[in-house]
N, C-alpha and C positions, 0 to 999 in steps of 0.2 A: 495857621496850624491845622491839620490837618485831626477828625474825631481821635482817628489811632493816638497821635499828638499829646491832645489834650486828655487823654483817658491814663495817662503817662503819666502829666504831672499833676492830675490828681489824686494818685496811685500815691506819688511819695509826697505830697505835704501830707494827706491821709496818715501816711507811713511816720513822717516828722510830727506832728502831732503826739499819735502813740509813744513814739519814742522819748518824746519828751513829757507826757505825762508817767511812764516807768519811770525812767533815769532820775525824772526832777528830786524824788527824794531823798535817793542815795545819795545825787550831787549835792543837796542840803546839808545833806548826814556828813560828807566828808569835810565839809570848808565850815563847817560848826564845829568840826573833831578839831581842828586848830587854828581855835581864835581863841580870845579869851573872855573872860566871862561878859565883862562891860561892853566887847565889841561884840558878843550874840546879840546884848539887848541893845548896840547902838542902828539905829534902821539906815543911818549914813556909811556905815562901814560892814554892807551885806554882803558886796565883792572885793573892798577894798581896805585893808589889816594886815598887819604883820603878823606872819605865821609862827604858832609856835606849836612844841610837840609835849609841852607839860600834860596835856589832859590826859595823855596816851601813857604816861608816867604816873599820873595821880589814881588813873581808873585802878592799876594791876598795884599800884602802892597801899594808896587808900585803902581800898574797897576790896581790894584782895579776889581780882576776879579769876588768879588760877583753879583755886579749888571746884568755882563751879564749872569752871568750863574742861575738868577733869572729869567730871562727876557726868557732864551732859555725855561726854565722851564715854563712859562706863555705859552709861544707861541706853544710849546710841548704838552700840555697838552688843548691846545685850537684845535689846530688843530685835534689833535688824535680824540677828544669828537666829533667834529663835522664829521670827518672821518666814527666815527663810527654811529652815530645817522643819517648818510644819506645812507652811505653804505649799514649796513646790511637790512631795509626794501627795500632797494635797489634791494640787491642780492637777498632776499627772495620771491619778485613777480618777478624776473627772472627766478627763479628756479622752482617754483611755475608755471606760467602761458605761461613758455617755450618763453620767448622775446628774441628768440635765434639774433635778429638781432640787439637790444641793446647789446647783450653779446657782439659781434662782436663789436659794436662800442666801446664801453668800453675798447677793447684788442685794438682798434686802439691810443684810445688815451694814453694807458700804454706802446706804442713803440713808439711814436713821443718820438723825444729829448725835454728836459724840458726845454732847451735855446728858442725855438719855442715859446713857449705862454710867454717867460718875459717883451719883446719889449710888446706888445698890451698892456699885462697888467699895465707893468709902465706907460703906454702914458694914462688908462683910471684914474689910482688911481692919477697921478699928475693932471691930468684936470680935477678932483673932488678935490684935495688937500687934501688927506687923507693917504699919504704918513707918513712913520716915526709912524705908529700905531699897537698896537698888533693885532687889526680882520683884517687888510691888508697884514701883514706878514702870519700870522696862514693861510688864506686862502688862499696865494699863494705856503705855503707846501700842502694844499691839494689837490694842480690839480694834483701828483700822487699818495701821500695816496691815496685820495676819489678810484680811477679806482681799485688801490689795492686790497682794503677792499672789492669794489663789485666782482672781480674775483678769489680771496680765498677763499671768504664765498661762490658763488653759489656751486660749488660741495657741501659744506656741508650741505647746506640747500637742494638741491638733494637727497642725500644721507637719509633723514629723510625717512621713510614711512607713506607713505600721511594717511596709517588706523589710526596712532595714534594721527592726526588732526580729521579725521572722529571721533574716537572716545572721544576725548574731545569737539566737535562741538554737541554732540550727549548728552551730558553731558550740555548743555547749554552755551558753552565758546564762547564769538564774537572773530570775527578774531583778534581783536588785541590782545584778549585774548590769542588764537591759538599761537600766535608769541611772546607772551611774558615770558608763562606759558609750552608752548613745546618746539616748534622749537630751543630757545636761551640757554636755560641750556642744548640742548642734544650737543648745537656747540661751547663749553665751548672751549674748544681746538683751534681752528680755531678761535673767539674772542681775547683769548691770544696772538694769531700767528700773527694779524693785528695790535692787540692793540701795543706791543712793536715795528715791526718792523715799525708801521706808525712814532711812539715817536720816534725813533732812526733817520730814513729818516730825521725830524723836530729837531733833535737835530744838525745833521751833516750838514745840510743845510747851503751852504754859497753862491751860487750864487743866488740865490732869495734874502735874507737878505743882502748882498751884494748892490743892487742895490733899494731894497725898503727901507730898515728900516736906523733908523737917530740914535743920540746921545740917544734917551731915547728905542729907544729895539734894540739898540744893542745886538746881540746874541755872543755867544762862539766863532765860527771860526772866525767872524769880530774883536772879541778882541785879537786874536791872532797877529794880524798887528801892535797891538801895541808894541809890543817887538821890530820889524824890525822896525827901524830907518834911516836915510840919510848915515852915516855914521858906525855905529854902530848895529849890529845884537846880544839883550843879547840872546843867545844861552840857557844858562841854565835855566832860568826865564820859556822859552818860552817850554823847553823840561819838567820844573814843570808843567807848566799851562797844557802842552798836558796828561801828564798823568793823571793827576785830574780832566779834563773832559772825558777822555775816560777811565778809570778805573771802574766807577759808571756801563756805557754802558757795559763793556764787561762783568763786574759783574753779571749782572743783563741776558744778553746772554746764558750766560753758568748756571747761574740758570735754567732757561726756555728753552733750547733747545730742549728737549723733543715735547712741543708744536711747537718750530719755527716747528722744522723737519716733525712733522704731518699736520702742518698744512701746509707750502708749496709743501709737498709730493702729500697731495689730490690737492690741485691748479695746480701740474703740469698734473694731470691725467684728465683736464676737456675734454670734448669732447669725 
């Protein structure tokens, strides 16, 4: 075999490898979503059991996992909207008017750890008493949405050429025209690219929702605690519940990676 050859197949065990340490867990997560409880803990019966779909009945029966995965959906969907209605005029008089020293600040606050702003922030939303709400959850997923969205949109909003502002400026269009009618349909791509990955950050969120949110937004991770008990861990319940929130996400991933890819690609190219 020739070096070309063998550079080949060790390109894809390399490759099988990887992919089998991703997938392994998910593959876990599925064939524990229906087994039953004595064949989780039997180690002879890892690949081999009769399947059943009660866990997938007990999680939404039991445990009542609609409401949170409503509530993740509210707060998802609040956060993302607001992520992007700040962000991108955000990004676009960055890119725009060169605030090369907001950019930088911007990139500072997207590498502080997220634990850093929870403390202040608990201490101000409890001494207003607005804890336990959807605009206090949603806003505390956007202290890294927000930074997000303005440093994957500037490159593309760069990337625009300023003639084809000039020349719908010249046509009569006001600025907000300019940004609504140019700039935002040519960054179609990179919109996509914020919009899920913000929705995603806010869906998987659990140490914020953790420490703000109460009985009524309750989100998806914090409901996962309900299966762990004192004595008792329902294993299977908790590997249905996991897959029926993360199934929708990864669905919806591998639909659109196209845009993640494009649009993180240009974000990593700024400067």
């Amino acid at each position: 075999m020739t070096k070309k050859g063998w550079k080949k197949v060790g390109f894809y065990c390399l490759l099988g490898i990887v992919l089998v340490y991703v997938l392994f867990p998910f593959f876990w997560m599925v064939i524990n979503s229906i087994k039953d409880h004595k064949d989780i803990m039997n180690i002879e019966r890892i690949l081999f059991f009769k399947p059943t779909l009660k866990n997938y009945l007990g999680a939404f029966k039991n445990y009542d996992m609609v409401v949170p995965i409503k509530n993740s959906l509210i707060i998802g969907f609040i956060s993302t909207g607001l992520s992007l209605a700040l962000g991108l005029p955000c990004a676009y008089a960055i890119a725009r008017y060169k605030m090369d020293k907001l950019s930088a600040a911007i990139l500072f606050v997207r590498v502080i750890p997220a634990i850093t702003f929870l403390i202040p922030w608990f201490i101000v939303v409890s001494k207003l008493g607005i804890t336990d709400t959807f605009f206090v959850v949603s806003l505390s997923h956007m202290i890294l949405s927000l930074p997000f969205t303005v440093w994957i949109m500037t490159p593309f909003f760069e990337s625009i050429p300023i003639e084809l502002e000039e020349a719908a400026m010249i046509d009569g269009c006001a600025p907000f025209g300019r940004f609504f009618k140019v700039s935002l349909p040519i960054t179609r791509s990179g919109i996509i690219t914020v919009t899920i990955m913000s929705f995603i950050y806010s869906w998987n969120n659990f140490m914020y929702a953790m420490v703000l949110s109460g009985k009524n937004t309750k989100t998806v991770p914090i409901a996962i605690f309900n299966f762990v008990g004192y004595s008792f861990v329902d294993w299977g319940a908790m590997m249905a519940a996991a897959v029926a929130i993360t199934s929708p996400i990864l669905i919806l991933s591998l639909l659109t990676q196209k845009y993640i890819i494009k649009g993180l690609t240009s974000g990593a190219v700024k400067g």
